[in-house]
C-alpha positions in Angstrom: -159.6 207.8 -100.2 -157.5 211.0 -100.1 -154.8 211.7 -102.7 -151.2 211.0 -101.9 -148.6 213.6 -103.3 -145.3 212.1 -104.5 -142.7 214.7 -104.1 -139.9 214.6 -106.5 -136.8 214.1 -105.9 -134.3 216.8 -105.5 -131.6 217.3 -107.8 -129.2 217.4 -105.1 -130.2 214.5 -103.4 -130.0 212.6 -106.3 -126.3 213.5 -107.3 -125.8 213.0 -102.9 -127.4 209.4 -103.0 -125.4 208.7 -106.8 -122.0 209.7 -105.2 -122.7 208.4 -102.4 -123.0 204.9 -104.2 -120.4 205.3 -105.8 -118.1 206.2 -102.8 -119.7 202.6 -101.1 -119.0 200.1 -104.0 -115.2 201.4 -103.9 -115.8 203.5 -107.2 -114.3 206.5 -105.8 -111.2 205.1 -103.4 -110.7 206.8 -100.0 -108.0 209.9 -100.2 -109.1 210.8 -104.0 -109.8 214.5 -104.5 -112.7 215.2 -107.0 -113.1 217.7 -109.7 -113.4 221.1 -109.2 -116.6 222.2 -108.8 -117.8 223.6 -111.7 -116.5 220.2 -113.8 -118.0 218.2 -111.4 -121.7 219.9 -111.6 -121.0 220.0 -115.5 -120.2 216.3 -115.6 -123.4 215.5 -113.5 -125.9 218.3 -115.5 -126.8 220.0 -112.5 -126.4 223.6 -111.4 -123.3 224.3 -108.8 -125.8 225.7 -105.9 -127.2 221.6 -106.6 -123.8 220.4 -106.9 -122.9 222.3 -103.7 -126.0 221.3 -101.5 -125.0 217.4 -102.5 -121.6 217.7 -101.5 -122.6 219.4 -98.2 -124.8 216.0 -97.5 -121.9 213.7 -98.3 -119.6 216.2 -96.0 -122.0 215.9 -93.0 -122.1 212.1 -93.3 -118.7 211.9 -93.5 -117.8 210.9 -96.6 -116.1 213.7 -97.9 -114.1 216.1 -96.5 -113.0 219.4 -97.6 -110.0 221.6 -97.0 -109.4 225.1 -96.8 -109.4 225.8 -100.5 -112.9 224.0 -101.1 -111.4 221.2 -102.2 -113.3 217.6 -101.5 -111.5 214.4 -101.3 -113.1 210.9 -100.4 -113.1 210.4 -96.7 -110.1 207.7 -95.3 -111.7 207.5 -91.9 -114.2 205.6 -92.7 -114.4 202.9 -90.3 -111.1 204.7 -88.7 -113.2 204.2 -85.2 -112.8 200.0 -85.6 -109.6 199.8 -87.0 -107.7 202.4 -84.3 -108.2 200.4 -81.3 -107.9 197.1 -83.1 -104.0 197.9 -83.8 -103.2 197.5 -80.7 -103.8 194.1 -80.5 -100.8 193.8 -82.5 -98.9 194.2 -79.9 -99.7 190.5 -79.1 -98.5 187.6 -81.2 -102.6 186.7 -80.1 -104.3 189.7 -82.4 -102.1 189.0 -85.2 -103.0 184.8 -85.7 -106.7 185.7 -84.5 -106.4 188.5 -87.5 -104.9 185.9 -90.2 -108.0 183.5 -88.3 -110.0 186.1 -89.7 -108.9 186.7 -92.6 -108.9 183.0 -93.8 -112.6 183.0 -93.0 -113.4 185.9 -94.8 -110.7 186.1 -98.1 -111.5 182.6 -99.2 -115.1 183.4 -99.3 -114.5 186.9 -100.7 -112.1 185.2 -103.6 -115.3 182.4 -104.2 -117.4 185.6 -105.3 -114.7 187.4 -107.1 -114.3 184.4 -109.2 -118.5 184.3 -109.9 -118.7 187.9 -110.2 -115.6 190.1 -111.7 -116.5 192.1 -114.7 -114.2 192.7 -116.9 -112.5 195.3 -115.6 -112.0 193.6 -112.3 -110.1 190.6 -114.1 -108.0 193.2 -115.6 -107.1 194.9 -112.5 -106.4 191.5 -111.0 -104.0 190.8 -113.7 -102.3 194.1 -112.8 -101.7 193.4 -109.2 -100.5 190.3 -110.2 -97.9 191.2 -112.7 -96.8 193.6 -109.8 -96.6 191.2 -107.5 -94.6 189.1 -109.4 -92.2 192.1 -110.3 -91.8 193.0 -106.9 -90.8 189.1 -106.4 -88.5 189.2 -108.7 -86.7 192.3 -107.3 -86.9 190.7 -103.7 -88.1 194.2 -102.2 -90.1 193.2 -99.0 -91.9 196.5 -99.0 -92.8 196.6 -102.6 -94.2 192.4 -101.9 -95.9 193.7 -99.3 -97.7 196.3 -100.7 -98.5 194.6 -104.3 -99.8 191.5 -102.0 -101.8 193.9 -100.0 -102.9 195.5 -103.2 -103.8 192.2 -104.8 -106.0 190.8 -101.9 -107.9 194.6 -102.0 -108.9 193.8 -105.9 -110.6 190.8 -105.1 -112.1 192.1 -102.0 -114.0 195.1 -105.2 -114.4 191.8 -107.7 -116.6 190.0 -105.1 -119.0 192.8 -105.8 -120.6 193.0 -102.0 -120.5 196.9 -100.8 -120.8 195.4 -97.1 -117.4 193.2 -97.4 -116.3 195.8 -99.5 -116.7 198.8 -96.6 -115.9 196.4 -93.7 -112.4 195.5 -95.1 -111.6 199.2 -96.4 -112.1 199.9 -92.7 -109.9 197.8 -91.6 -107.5 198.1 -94.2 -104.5 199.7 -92.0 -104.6 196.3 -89.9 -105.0 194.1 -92.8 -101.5 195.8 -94.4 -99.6 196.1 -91.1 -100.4 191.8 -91.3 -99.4 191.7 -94.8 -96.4 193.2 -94.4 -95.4 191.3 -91.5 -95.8 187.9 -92.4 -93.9 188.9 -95.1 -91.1 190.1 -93.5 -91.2 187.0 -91.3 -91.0 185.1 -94.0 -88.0 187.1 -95.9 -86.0 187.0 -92.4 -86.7 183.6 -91.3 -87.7 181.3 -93.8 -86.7 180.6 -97.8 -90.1 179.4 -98.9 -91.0 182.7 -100.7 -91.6 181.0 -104.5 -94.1 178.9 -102.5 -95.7 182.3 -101.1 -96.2 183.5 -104.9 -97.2 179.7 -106.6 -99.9 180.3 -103.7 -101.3 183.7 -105.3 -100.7 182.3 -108.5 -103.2 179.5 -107.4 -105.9 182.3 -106.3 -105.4 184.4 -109.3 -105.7 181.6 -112.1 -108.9 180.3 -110.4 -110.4 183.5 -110.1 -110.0 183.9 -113.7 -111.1 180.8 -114.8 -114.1 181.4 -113.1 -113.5 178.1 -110.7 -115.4 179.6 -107.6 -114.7 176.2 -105.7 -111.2 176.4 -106.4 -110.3 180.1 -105.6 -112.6 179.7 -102.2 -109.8 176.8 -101.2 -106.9 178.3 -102.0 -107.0 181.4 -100.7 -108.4 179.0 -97.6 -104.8 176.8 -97.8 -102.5 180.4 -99.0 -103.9 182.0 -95.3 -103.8 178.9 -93.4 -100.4 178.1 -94.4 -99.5 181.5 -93.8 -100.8 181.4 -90.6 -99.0 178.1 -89.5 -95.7 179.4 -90.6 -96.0 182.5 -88.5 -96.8 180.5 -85.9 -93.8 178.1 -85.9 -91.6 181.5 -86.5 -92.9 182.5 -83.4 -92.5 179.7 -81.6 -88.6 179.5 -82.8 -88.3 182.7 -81.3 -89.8 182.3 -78.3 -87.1 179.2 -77.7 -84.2 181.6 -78.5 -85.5 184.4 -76.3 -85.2 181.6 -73.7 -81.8 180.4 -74.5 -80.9 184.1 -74.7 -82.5 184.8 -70.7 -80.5 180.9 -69.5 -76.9 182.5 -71.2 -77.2 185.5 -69.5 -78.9 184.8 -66.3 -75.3 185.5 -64.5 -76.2 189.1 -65.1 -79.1 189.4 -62.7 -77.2 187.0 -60.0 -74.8 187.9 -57.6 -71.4 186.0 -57.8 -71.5 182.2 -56.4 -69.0 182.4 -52.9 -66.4 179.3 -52.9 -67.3 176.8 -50.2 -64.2 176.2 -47.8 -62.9 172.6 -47.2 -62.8 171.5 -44.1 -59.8 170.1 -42.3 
């Protein structure tokens, strides 16, 4: 039997397939520019030709990107090619339900492994989004709701701890905040039910942290579902005053109605 040579491993591979982990499990967040290079070879022990060579790998795959002063940041199109052509199915009140359809399949399960699996750090950064959410409440700023919601549902999306569900909703993340912020803004323009909107993250949060897995699966389940149901009566409210609106001014397409004569 013939010997087999193992060849070891590069340097620079191993610092590409390291960062490149670390970009995967969320570690290093899209848009975030790195260390300059020589405090980035320093903090990984290699030489800045390895360092170099690495980032090169992570640049050709997309990862990274560089601008004109050698700087690197974490690539933000990732995915960029699903969720582009998927935003225009918000042009139909169809895309948006079959996107909060969606969700509700895949946030309840995602907050039934957050609550098995969040370290430590993941439960505090939970707690964060929370209290901001519940500042931004109190201040009644629809954007600010918005974006702490959006922020909130991303932190158990890291806790569940799956790079796949992890990556998939990243790349989707423009549509997922677009729905966010328009339910909520629904809700703030239609409907006076927002303390129910927050007991219903409230709900989420405390079962994730109690470690309830049961629990936080259902009621992110009834939070999107509910959600859902109210958009969908919002919608249909306006779809009856749209056609009020068309009866009360039909008289503007029509030309004007001639008197009928009497006969003698």
């Amino acid at each position: 039997m013939g010997r087999t040579s193992i060849k070891p491993e590069k340097l620079a591979d191993a610092v590409a397939r390291h960062m490149q982990e670390l970009i995967l499990e969320g570690a290093l967040p899209p848009g975030e520019r790195l260390l300059p290079e020589r405090e980035l070879a320093a903090k990984f022990g290699v030489s800045r030709p390895s360092l170099r060579d690495a980032l090169g790998q992570l640049i050709e795959r997309g990862l990274l990107i560089s601008d004109a002063n050698g700087a690197c940041y974490v690539s933000d199109k990732i995915g960029q090619s699903i969720s582009d052509p998927l935003m225009l199915l918000f042009d139909e009140p169809r895309g948006r339900f079959d996107c909060m359809e969606f969700r509700s399949v895949v946030e309840a399960s995602a907050a039934g492994l957050a609550a098995k699996r969040a370290s430590q750090a993941d439960r505090e950064a939970l707690s964060e989004c929370f209290s901001a959410m519940e500042a931004a409440h109190e201040s009644g700023d629809v954007e600010a709701i918005a974006a702490s919601d959006g922020d909130f549902h991303f932190a158990i999306f890291g806790a569940a701890h799956n790079v796949m569900l992890l990556q998939v909703m990243r790349s989707l993340e423009t549509i997922l905040r677009a729905n966010v912020y328009l339910n909520r803004r629904n809700l703030y323009e239609h409907r006076s039910d927002r303390d129910e909107q927050l007991a219903e993250h409230r709900a989420i949060f405390d079962a994730i942290m109690s470690r309830d897995a049961a629990s936080a699966e259902a009621a992110a389940r009834k939070h999107l579902l509910s959600t859902m149901r109210t958009q969908r009566e919002i919608h249909e409210e306006e779809q009856r005053l749209e056609v009020a609106v068309r009866r009360l001014s039909r008289h503007e397409l029509l030309a004007p109605a001639k008197k009928r004569e009497r006969k003698t």
